[in-house]
Structures are given as structure tokens and as C-alpha cells.
N, C-alpha and C positions, 0 to 999 in steps of 0.2 A: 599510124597517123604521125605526122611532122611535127617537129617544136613547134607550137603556136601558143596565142593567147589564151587557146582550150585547153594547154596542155597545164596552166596555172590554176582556173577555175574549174576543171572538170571534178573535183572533190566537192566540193560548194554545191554544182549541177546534179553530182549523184546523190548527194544529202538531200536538193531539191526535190527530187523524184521521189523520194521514199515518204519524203513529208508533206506533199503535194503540190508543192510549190512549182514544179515544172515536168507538168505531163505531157511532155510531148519532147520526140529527140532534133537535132537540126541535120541538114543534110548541107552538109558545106560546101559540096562542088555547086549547087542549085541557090545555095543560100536561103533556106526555106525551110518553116516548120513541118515537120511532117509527122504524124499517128502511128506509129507502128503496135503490132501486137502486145508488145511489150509493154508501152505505152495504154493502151487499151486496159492490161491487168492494171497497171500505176492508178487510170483512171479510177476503176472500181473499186481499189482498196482506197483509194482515198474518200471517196463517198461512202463505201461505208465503215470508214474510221471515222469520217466527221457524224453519222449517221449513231454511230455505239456513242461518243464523247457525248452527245449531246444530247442522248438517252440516261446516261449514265448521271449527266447534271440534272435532265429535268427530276430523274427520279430520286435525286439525294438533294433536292430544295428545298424540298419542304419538309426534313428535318432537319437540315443545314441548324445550327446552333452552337453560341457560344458563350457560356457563361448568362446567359439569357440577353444579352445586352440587344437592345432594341435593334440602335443605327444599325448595327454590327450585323442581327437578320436580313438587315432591310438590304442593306451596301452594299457589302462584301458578293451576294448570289449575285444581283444586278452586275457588277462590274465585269466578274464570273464570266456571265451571259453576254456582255459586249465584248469583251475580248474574244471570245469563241465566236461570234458573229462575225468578230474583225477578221481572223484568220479565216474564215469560210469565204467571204468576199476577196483575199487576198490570192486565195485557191482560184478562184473565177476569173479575178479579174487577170492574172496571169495567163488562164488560159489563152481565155480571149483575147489579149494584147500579146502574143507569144508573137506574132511575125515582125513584130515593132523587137522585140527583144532581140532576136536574128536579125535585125536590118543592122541595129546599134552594136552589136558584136562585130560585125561584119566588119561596120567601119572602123571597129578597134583593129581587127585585123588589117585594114586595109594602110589605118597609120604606122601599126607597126612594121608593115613592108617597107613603107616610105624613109622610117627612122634605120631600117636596115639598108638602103640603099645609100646610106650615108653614115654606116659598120657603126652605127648605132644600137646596139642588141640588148635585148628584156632575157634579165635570169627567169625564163617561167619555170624551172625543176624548184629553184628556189623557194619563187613565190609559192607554188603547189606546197612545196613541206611546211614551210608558215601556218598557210592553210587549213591542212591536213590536221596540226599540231592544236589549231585555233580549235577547231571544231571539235576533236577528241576530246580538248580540257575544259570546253565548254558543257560538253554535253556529261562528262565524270560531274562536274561543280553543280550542275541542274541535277544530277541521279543522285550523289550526297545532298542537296539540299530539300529535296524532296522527300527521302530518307529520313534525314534529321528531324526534320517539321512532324511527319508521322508519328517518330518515336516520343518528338514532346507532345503532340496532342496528347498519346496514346498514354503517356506518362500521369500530365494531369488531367488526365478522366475529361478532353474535352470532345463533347460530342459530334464531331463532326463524322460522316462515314468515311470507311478506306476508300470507295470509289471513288470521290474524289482528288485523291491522291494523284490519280493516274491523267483528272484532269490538268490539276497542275504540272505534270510533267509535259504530258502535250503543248501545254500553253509555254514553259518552257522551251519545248524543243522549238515550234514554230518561231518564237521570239531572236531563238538563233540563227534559224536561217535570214531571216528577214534583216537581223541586224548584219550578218555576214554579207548581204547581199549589200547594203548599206558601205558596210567600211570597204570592200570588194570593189565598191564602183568609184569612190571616194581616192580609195587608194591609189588606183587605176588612173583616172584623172591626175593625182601628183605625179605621177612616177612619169607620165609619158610630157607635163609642163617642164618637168626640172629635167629631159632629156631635151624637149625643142631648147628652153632656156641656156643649156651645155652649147647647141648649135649655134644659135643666133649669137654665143659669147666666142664662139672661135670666128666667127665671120668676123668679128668687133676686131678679133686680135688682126 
């Protein structure tokens, strides 16, 4: 494959995959979502990860406890339970809008030709190690902190089950993709204003 704009987010896209954020691969000469086998297993491990997670909560609910504190039973599972709903819905809805996601790539690719035909050029090996580097130290700081929490319930005797544990990692990991996906497009957008901004200030001179 060619330096392109895929060659900066494809770290991002294979962290998506695993964590189900992006089931499906793109086919760039067609510009279009497409299913492959591959895709197909992503599918089904992600339904049933979301399927174990959320077996794993309903069945550590109802002894969920801390220090007996009322709110604290009442809250904390509820909030639990809508964030693992948010991330199920964000699974879906990705799906389902995935050729919208491929159309808006495309047009990123499409500017960065433009901004090339005016030797205009995006560091994408760069962006990729950024990346790369983001996600690694995010996902160590989500596995020590997840760690850490354990060893102090587990310190002071507070009742909560280990399975849990594993839901906040998930909640965790999901949170980084979704924020990656976030600063990713964010970025993307400055990077390619303060390159037109470069052009339209040589025109000036």
C-alpha cells in the first residue's frame, strides 16, 4: 500500500477492530465498506465479548457493595450499566454508518492529493508513531490502573467481585478508542487548516 492517510490511522483502525469499533475492512480502489471473513470472526468476537461483559455485570450486581453505602449500591451499577450500553450502541452504530465513514476518509484522501499537487505533504509515518505510542501508553495507564483499584479494594476488604475488574478494563479500553477516534479527527482537521492557511499566506506574499 502507498503513503496515504491510512498509512497514519491504520493503528487506531486495527485497535478498532479488535475492540469492535470497526467491523468491517475498506476497499480503496471501490471506496467502499466491505465484510470479509476476517471481518466476519471481528464480528462474532465482538458480540460475544459484549455478550460475556454483560453477563459478568449483571451477575456481580447484586452483590456489588461498598462499605454498605446506599447511593453508592444504588449509582455506581446504574452508571456501570449505561456506559456498557453506550459502548454497545457505539458498536452498532458504527456499523451501520461505516460507508459514511469510507465516503469521509476518502475525502480526506482526496484533499490530501490536492494539498500534494501543490508539494504540500502530511508526515503520515509520523503521525502513525504518535499514534502507535498514544495507544500503548494509554492502554499500560488503563492496565495499572485497573490493577491498582483491585489491589486497594482487595486491601480494604472491600466487597466488590474480581469480575468486575475486567468490566472496567473494557470500559477502559472502549473509552480509548472512542477518545483516539476523537482527537484523530480533531487533529486531522488542524493539520490539513494550518496547511491550506501556509497556501493561501504564499498567495498573500
Amino acid at each position: 500500500m502507498s503513503v496515504t492517510i491510512f498509512t497514519s490511522i491504520n493503528p487506531l483502525l486495527i485497535a478498532s477492530q479488535f475492540t469492535g469499533f470497526n467491523l468491517f475492512s475498506i476497499d480503496t480502489k471501490k471506496w467502499k465498506a466491505v465484510i470479509t471473513l476476517w471481518d466476519l470472526l471481528l464480528i462474532f468476537k465482538a458480540i460475544l465479548l459484549n455478550l460475556i461483559v454483560h453477563y459478568v455485570y449483571f451477575n456481580s450486581y447484586f452483590i456489588f457493595d461498598l462499605h454498605g453505602t446506599t447511593v453508592v449500591q444504588s449509582s455506581i451499577p446504574k452508571l456501570i450499566f449505561v456506559n456498557l450500553v453506550a459502548y454497545t450502541f457505539a458498536h452498532v452504530w458504527l456499523f451501520v454508518s461505516r460507508q459514511h465513514f469510507v465516503t469521509m476518509l476518502k475525502l480526506a484522501h482526496e484533499i490530501d492529493e490536492k494539498f500534494l499537487d501543490f508539494y504540500l505533504k502530511f508526515d503520515y509515518h509520523k503521525q502513525k508513531r504518535r499514534l502507535i505510542i498514544s495507544i500503548i501508553a494509554y492502554t499500560a495507564f488503563s492496565s495499572t490502573l485497573v490493577l491498582t483499584a483491585r489491589i486497594s479494594l482487595d486491601y480494604y476488604e472491600v466487597k466488590i467481585p474480581n469480575s468486575l475488574s475486567y468490566v472496567h478494563f473494557y470500559s477502559f479500553i472502549c473509552s480509548m478508542i472512542i477518545i483516539h477516534h476523537l482527537i484523530v479527527g480533531f487533529k486531522g482537521i488542524q493539520i490539513r487548516f494550518e496547511k491550506l492557511n501556509f497556501y493561501i499566506a504564499q498567495w498573500e506574499v
